[in-house]
C-alpha positions in Angstrom: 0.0 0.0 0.0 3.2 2.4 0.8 4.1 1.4 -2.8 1.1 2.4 -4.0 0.9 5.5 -2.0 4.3 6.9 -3.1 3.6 5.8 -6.9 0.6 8.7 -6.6 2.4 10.8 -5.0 5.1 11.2 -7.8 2.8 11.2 -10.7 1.1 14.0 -9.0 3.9 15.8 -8.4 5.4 15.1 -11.9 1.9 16.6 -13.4 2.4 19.2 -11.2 6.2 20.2 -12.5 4.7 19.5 -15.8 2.2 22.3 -15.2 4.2 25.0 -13.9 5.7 26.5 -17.3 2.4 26.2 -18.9 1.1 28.1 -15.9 3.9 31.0 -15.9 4.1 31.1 -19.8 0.7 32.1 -20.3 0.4 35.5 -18.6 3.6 36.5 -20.9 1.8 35.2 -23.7 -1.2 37.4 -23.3 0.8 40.2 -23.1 3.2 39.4 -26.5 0.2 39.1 -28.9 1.8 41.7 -31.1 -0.7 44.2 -30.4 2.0 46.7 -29.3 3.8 48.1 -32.0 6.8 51.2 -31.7 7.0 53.1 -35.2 10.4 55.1 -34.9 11.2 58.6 -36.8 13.5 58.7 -39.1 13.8 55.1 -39.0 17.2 55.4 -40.3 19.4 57.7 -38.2 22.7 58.4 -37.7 25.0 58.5 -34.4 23.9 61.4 -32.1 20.6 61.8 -33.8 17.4 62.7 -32.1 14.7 60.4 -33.2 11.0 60.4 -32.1 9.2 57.4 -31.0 5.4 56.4 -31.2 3.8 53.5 -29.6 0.1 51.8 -30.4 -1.6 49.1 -27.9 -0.4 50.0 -24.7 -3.0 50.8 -22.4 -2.6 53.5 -20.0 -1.3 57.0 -20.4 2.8 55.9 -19.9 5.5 53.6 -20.6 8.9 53.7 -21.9 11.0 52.7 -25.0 14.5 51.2 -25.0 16.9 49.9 -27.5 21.0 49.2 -27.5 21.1 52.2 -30.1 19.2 54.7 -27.5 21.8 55.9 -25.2 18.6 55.9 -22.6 15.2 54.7 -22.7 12.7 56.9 -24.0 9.7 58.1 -21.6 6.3 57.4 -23.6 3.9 59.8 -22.6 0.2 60.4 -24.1 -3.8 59.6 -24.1 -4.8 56.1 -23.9 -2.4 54.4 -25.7 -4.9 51.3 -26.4 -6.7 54.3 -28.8 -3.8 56.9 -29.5 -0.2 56.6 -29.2 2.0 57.2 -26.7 5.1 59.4 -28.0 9.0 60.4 -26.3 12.6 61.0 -28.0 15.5 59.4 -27.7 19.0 60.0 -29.0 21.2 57.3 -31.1 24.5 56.7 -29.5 28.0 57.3 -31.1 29.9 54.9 -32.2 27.2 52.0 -33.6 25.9 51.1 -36.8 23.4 48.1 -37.7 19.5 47.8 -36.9 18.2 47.0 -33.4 15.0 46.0 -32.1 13.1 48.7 -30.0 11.3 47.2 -26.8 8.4 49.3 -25.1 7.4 49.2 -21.5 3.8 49.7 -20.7 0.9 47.6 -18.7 4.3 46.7 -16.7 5.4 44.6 -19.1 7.9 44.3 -22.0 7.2 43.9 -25.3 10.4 42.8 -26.9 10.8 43.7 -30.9 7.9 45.9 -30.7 9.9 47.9 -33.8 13.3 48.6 -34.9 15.5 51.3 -35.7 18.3 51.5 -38.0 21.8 53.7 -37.3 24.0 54.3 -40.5 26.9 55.7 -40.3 28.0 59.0 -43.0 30.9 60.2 -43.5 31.5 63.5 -42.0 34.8 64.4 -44.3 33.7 64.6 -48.2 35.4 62.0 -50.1 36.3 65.0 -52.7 36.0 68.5 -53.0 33.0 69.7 -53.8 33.1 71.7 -57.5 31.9 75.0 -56.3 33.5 78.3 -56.9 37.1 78.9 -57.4 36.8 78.9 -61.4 37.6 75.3 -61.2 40.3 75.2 -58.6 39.1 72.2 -56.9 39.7 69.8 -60.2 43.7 70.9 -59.7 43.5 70.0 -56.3 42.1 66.6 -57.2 45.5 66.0 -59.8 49.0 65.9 -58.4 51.3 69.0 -58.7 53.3 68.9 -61.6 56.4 71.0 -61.6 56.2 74.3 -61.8 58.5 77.6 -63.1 61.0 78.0 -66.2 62.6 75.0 -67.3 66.0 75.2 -69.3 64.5 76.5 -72.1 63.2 79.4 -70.4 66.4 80.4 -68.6 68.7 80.0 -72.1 66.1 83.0 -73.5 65.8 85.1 -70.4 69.6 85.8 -70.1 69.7 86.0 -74.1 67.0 89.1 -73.4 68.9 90.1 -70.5 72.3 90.4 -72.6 70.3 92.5 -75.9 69.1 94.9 -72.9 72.2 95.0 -71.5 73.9 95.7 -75.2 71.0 98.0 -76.0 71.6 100.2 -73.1 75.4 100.4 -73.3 74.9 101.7 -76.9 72.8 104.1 -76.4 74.8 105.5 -73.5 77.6 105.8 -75.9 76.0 107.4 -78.7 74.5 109.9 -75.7 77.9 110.8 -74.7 79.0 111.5 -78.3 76.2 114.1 -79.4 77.0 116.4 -75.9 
């Protein structure tokens, strides 16, 4: 009869165990039927960027929004969010670049994946000058610098000059001093 007794015991304590996560996962189910949903704005930002975010399905007048690209969780503030959203602002942290999922706070529960938010990096040197003004200047400043001044050519024909001058003027000086 002890046999007996004991058998019962453990299959009623094994249904019991077996019951348990059923039990505790079905609270958390009724609260991650998808009704909540976080639309973020612009939903492609870049690092240090304020972005707004609205929530739907949440009932109640607050909650809260976090992501890993938030550098804190945005307060949700609004009417009823069940009817109307609930809206707050967050700002993208430096440094990051990918999407992430956006989980909102609200009934006191968390709705993970709710919405996402993408950070892209841009460049914040330009890749080449920009072609504005300057007549053009900027295209030179794109090719490399090719040698510049008189090349042996040019030397060979400014001492020619030089000497005619030079000739010129010592002629002249002479034929001055002959006509006084």
């Amino acid at each position: 009869m002890r046999t007996c007794s004991t058998t019962l015991r453990g299959i009623a304590a094994a249904a019991a165990i077996a019951a348990l996560p059923v039990a505790a996962a079905t609270p958390a189910y009724a609260h991650d039927e998808g009704k909540v949903h976080a639309t973020v704005s612009p939903s492609s930002a870049a690092p240090g960027a304020q972005v707004e975010v609205s929530v739907t399905g949440c009932d109640g007048t607050t909650g809260s929004a976090g992501s890993g690209a938030f550098t804190g969780d945005a307060k949700l503030t609004g009417r009823d969010g069940d009817k109307f959203s609930l809206n707050g602002s967050a700002t993208v942290r430096n440094g990051i670049s990918g999407t992430f999922d956006v989980t909102v706070i609200c009934d006191g529960h968390p709705h993970q994946g709710a919405g996402t938010v993408q950070v892209i990096q841009h460049h914040s040197e330009p890749v080449s000058p920009v072609r504005a003004g300057g007549g053009g200047t900027a295209q030179l400043a794109v090719e490399p610098a090719q040698e510049a001044g008189p090349g042996t050519r040019h030397a060979v024909i400014g001492l020619v000059l030089a000497g005619v001058a030079a000739v010129a003027v010592a002629f002249r000086s002479v034929r001055r001093r002959r006509s006084e």
